[in-house]
C-alpha positions in Angstrom: -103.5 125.7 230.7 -105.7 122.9 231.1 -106.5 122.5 227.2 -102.7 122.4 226.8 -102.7 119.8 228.9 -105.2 117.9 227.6 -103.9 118.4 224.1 -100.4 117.0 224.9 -102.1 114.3 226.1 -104.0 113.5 223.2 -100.6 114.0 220.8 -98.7 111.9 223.3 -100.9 109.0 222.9 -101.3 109.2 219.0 -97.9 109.4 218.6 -97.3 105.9 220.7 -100.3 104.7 218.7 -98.7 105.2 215.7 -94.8 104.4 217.1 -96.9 100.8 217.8 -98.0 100.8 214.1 -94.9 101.0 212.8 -93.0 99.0 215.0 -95.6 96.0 214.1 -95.3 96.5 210.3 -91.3 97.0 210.0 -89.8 94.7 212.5 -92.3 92.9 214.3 -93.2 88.8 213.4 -96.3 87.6 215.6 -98.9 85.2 214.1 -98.4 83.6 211.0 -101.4 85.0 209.2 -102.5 88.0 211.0 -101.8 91.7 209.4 -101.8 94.9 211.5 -105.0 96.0 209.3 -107.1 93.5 210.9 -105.7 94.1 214.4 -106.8 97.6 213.9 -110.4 96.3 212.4 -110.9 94.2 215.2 -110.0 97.0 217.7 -112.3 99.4 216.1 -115.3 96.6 215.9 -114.8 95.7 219.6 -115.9 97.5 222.7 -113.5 97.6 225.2 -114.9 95.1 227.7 -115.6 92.8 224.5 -112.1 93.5 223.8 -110.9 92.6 227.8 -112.9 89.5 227.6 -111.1 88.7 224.1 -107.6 88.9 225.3 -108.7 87.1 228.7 -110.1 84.6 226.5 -106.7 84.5 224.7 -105.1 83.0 227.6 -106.4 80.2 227.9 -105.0 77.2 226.0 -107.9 74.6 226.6 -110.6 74.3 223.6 -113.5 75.6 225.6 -113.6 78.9 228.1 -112.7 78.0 232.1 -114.9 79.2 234.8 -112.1 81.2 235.4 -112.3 83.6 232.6 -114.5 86.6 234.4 -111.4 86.7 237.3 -109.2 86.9 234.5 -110.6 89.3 232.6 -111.2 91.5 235.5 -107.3 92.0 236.1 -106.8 93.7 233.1 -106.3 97.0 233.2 -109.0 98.9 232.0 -106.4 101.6 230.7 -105.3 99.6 227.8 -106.6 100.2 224.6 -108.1 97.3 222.5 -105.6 97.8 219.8 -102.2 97.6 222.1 -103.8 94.3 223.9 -104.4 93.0 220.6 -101.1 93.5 219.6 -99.8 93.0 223.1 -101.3 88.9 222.3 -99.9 88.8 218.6 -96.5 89.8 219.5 -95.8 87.5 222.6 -93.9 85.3 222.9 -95.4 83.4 225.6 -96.7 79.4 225.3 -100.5 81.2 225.4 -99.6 84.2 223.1 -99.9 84.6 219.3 -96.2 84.7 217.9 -96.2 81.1 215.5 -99.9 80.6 215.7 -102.5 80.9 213.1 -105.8 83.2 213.0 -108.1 80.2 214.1 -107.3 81.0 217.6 -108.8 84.5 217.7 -111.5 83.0 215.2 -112.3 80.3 217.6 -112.3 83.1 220.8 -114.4 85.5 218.8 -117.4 83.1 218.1 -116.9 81.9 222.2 -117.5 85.4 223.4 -120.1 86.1 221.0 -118.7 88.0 217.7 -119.5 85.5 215.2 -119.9 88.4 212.4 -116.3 89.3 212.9 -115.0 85.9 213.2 -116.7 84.9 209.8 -114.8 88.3 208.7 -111.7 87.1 210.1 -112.2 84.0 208.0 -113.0 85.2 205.1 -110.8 88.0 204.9 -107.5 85.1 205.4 -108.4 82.7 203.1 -108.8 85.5 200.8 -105.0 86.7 201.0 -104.3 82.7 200.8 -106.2 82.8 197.4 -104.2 85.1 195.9 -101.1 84.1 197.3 -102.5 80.9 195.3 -103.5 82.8 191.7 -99.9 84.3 191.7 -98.2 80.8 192.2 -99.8 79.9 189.7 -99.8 82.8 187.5 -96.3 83.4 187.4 -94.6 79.6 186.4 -91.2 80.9 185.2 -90.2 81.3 188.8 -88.8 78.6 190.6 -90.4 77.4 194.5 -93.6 79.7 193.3 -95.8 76.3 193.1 -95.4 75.9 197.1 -98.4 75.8 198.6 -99.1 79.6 200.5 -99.5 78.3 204.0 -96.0 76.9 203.8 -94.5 79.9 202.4 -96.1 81.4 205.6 -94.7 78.7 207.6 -91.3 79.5 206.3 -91.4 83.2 206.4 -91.7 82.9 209.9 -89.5 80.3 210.4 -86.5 82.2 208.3 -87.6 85.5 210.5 -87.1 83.8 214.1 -83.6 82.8 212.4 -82.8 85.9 211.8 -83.9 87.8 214.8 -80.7 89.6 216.8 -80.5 88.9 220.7 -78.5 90.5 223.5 -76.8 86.6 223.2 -75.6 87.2 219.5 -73.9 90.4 220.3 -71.6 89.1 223.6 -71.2 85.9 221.3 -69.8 88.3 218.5 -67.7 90.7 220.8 -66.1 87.1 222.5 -65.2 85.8 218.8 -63.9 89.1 217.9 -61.7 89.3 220.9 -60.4 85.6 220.5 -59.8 86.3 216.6 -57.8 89.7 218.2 -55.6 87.6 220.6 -54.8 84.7 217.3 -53.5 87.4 215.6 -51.5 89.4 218.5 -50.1 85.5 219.2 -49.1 84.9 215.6 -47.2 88.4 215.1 -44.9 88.0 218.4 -44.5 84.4 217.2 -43.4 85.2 213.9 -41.2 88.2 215.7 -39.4 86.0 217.6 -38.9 83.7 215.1 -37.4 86.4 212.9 -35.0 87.9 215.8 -33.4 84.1 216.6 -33.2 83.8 213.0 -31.4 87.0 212.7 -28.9 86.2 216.2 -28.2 83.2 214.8 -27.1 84.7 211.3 -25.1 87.0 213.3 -23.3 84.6 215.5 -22.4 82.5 212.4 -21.1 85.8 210.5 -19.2 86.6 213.3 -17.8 82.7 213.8 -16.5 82.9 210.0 -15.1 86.7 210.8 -13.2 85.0 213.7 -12.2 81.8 211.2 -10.9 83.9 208.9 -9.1 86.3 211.5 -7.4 83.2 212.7 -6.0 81.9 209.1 -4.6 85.1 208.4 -2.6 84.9 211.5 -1.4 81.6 210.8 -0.2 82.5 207.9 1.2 85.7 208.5 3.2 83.4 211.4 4.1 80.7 208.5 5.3 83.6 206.2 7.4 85.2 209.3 8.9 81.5 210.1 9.9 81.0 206.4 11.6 84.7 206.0 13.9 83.6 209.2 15.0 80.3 207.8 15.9 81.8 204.3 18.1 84.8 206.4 19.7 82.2 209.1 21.2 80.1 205.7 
């Protein structure tokens, strides 16, 4: 019972580990230069109270580390796993958290706290996809926009992906447009309806006027033929 237990556990957690993974890769825009790879590189290089004293560090937005930084890192939960705090940074949204920024910041934190090998890595391994974005701008010049230079192309990825992001806003706003466009319509049919029924009263009340004209000039001259027929008889 017990290693049943134990091994849902273990399933239940790598499935949410790798739920995370592919939430990150498919729909997910954090920093502007930082892959899920390296999150997971990072997470597997770092011990976890490295790791705590990374994403404490992380907070801060001053060049150098505050005095403050041990409290800090102590309020973390210790149940976290370096990869979901990592993440937890490169997704936010907050001013102090990674979505917009660039990989200098966790550079700059890694050689604070000691982990210069893996900041050089972290370096290296960015400027590397920046070369090639670099050799296949210029490789490829039948393709128009493809001499930009690859940080601005990063630049604008992320700027076209906050554009497009849904929110809770964009749906009420859609549902209130849709309504209002429902309401023009309703308005414009009973408009044109009643336009079309006085139209067809008063075509009916100007049939009936000329039924009553011509009602009346029959009479008259039914009376005029009547009238004549007596005068030719009395002489």
């Amino acid at each position: 019972m017990l290693f049943i237990m134990f091994l849902s556990k273990v399933v239940m957690k790598r499935s949410a580990f790798i739920f995370l993974i592919l939430l990150l890769q498919r729909s997910t825009y954090c920093t502007i230069d930082i892959n899920v790879s390296e999150l997971l590189y990072l997470s597997h290089k770092l011990t976890p109270k490295v790791c705590r004293k990374l994403y404490a560090a992380l907070q801060f937005l001053t060049y150098d580390l505050p005095a403050t930084l041990t409290a800090v890192e102590q309020r973390i939960s210790s149940n976290e796993t370096c990869f979901k705090l990592l993440a937890k940074w490169n997704s936010g949204t907050e001013k102090w958290e990674g979505k917009g920024k660039s990989h200098v910041e966790v550079e700059h934190r890694l050689r604070q706290i000691g982990r210069r090998d893996l900041a050089d890595w972290l370096g290296k391994t960015v400027f590397y996809k920046l070369s090639v974005n670099v050799m296949d701008a210029l490789s490829d010049s039948f393709i128009e926009n493809d001499t930009e230079l690859p940080v601005l192309k990063l630049y604008q990825k992320a700027r076209e992906n906050d554009e497009c992001y849904w929110t809770m806003l964009d749906s009420v706003l859609w549902f209130v447009l849709i309504g209002l466009i429902g309401m023009i319509l309703v308005t414009l049919c009973r408009i044109i309806y009643l336009a079309c029924k006085k139209r067809a009263a008063k075509k009916n009340g100007h049939e009936e006027m000329l039924d009553l004209l011509n009602r009346e000039n029959v009479d008259s001259d039914q009376e005029t033929i009547f009238d004549y027929e007596c005068v030719v008889k009395k002489e």
